[in-house]
N, C-alpha and C positions, 0 to 999 in steps of 0.2 A: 504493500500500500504506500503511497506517496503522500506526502504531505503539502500541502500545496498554500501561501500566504498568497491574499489578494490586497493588495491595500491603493491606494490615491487619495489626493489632498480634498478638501470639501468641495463640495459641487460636482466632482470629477463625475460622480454616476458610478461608484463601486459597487452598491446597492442591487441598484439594476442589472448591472454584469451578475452578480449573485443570484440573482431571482433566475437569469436563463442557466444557470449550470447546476439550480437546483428543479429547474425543469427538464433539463437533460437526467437524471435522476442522483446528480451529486448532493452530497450530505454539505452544511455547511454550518458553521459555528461561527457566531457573531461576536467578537468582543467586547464590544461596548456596551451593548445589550448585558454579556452577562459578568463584566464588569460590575454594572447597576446592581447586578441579582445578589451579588457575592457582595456588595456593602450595606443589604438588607439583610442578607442569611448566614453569612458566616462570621462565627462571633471571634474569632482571632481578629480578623482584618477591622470589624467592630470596634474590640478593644483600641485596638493598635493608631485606628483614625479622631476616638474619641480620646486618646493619649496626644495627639497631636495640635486637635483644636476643642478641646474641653467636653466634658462627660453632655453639657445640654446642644451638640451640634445633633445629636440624635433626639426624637420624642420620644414617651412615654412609648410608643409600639414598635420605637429600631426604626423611626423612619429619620434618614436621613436628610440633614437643613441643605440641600446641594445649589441655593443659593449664595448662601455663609458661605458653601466653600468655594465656590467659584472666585464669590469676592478679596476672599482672602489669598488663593493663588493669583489670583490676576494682577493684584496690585504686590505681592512678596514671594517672589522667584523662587526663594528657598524652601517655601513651604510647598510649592508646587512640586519640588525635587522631590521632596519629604515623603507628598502625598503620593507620587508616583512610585518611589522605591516600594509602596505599599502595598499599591495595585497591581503595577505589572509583573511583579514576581507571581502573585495568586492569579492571576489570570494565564501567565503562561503553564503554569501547573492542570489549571483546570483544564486549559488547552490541550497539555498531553494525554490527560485521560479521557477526555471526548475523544485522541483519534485512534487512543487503544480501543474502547467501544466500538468504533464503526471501521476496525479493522480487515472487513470482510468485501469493502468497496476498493476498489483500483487506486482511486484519488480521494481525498477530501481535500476540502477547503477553512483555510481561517482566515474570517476578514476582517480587521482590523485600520484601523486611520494612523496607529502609529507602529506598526509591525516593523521597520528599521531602526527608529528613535527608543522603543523599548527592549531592542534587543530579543523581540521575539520573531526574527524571521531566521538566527540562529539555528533554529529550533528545528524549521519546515527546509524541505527537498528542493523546492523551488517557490518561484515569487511571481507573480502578475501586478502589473501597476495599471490601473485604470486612468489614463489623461485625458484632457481637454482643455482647452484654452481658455485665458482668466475670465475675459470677457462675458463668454458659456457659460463658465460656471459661477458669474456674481449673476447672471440672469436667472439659473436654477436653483439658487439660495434665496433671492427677493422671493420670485413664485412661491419656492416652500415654504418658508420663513419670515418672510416679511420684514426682511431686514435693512436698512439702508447701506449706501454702497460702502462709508468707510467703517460700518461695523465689519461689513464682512472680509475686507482690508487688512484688518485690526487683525481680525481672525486668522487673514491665509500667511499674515509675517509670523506668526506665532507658528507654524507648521515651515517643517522640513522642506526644500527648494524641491520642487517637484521634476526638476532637470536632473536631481541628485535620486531621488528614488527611481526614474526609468533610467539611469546608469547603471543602479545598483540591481534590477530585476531582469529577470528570465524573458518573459513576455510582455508585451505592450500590448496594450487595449486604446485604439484611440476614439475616444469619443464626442466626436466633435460635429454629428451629423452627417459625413463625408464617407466614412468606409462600412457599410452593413452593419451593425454592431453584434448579431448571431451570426453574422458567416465568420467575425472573430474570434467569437467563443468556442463557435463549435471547432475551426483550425487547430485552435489550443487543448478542446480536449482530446480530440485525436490524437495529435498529439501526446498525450498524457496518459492516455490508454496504450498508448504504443510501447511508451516508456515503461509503464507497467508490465507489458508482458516483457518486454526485453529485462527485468530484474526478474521476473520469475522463473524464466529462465535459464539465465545467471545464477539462481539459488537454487536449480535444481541440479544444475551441473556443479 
């Protein structure tokens, strides 16, 4: 089984790539998503965060203030570090054991916004970066979000040079309305299936 990280900067349309390669009938695991889940449910990372910014940043039911914390990363860098060394170790963990479960598929997928900056693409066989142009994608953050344009600005200097993540990646996805965006996907998983039997193979020889 291969391991496989999808990651791009916001707007990029990672999502969407996701959605067709779990059409194709790939398994995928969302980070962020269950990032959220694992600072509701799991009482280590609980502790560890109410250690950081005080026992009342959670209420009375474990629900976490992800206001307060926003605010408090965004204006103080250190606690941002802080807060990260906290997540993305538990999140890469969980990540191995979701792909020992769905061991039985050729590929899975993990997709993640910061799968190079957290050091979890260490982890996966190969990487897919989802791009598009800034332009494209401050128009697909207003639509969803409703955001104006130098919030979202704000946002994309705060993420990794998106010239630096399709450097650093296996496959390119470009989606910019120009090239089919399932004739891409599917290329790649073929691809990926191919790859797969050439390691099994290899493992049987």
């Amino acid at each position: 089984m291969i391991k496989v990280g999808i990651t791009g900067n916001i707007g990029s349309g990672k999502t969407t790539v996701c959605r067709i390669f779990e059409i194709l009938g790939i398994p995928v695991y969302y980070a962020d998503d269950r990032a959220k889940e694992l600072l509701q449910s799991d009482k280590e990372i609980i502790e560890q965060v109410k250690k950081l910014f005080g026992d009342d940043v959670y209420d009375a039911n474990n629900r976490l203030d992800k206001k307060r914390v926003a605010h408090v990363v965004f204006n103080e860098p250190e606690f941002l570090k802080q807060y990260e060394a906290i997540i993305h170790p538990a999140v890469i963990r969980d990540g191995e054991k979701w792909f020992q479960r769905h061991a039985q598929f050729p590929y899975a997928i993990k997709e993640a916004a910061l799968l190079f900056e957290s050091g979890g693409y260490k982890h996966l066989d190969k990487t897919i970066c989802v791009t598009a142009p800034v332009n494209i994608r401050i128009k697909r953050i207003q639509e969803r979000d409703g955001l104006d344009t130098e919030d979202i600005l704000a946002r994309m200097r705060n993420q990794m040079a998106e010239a630096e993540k399709v450097e650093l990646s296996d496959f390119i996805i470009y989606n910019d309305g120009t090239a089919p965006l399932i004739r891409q996907v599917l290329n790649i998983h073929e691809k990926l299936l191919e790859l797969d039997k050439k390691q099994d193979q290899f493992e049987r020889n």
